[in-house]
N, C-alpha and C positions, 0 to 999 in steps of 0.2 A: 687442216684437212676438213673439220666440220663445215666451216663456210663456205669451201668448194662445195663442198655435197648439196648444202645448203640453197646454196643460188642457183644447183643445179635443178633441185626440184620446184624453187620455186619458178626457174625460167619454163620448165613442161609443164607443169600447172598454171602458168601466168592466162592473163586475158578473160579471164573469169566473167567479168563484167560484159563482156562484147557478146560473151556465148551468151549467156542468160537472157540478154536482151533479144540474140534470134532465136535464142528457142521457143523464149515467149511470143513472140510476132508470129511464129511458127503455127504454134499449137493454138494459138487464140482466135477466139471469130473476130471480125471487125469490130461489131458492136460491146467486146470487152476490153477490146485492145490495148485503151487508153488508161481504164482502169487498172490494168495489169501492170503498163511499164507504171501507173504510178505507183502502186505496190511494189517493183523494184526501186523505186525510186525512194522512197521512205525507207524500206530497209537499208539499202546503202547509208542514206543518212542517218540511221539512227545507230547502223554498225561503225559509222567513223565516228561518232560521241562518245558513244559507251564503249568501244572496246578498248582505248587505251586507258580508261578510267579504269573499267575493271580489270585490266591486268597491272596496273600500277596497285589496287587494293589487293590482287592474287600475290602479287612479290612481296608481299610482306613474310609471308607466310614459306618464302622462301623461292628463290629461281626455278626450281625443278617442279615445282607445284605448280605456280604459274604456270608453266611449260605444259606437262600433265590435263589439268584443267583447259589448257587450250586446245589441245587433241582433242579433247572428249568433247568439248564443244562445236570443233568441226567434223568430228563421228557424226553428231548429233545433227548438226545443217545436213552434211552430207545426207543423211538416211532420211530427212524430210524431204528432203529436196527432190530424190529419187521418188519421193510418194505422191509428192503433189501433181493434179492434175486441173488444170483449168476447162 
């Protein structure tokens, strides 16, 4: 039953990437434009390096922890994310 729940929120939350990109194009002047997506563009990348690292270094310490630690980390985006303003 978790897995259903599971795939269900990640399918309404899914496409992450697509938004952030027009909301930046959105909000941004021309002349930052470029600047911006590259600033997504580096965080994607630096989010697909590090984050299975450190959730393989957070499992040690046990499944649930890891888990825990992951929420609060996307608490954490989330609540910048709403702050940022270009």
């Amino acid at each position: 039953m978790l897995i259903f729940i599971s795939r269900f929120i990640d399918g309404i939350t899914g496409g992450n990437q697509t938004v952030s990109y027009a909301i930046a194009s959105d909000i941004s002047t021309k002349e930052k434009r470029s600047q911006v997506f590259g600033y997504l563009g580096a965080t994607l990348g630096v989010g697909l390096l590090t984050g299975p690292a450190l959730g393989a270094f957070l499992y040690q310490f046990g499944f649930s922890f890891a888990a825990f630690a992951t929420a609060i980390f996307m608490l954490i985006s989330t609540i910048n994310n709403s702050t940022i303003s270009t």
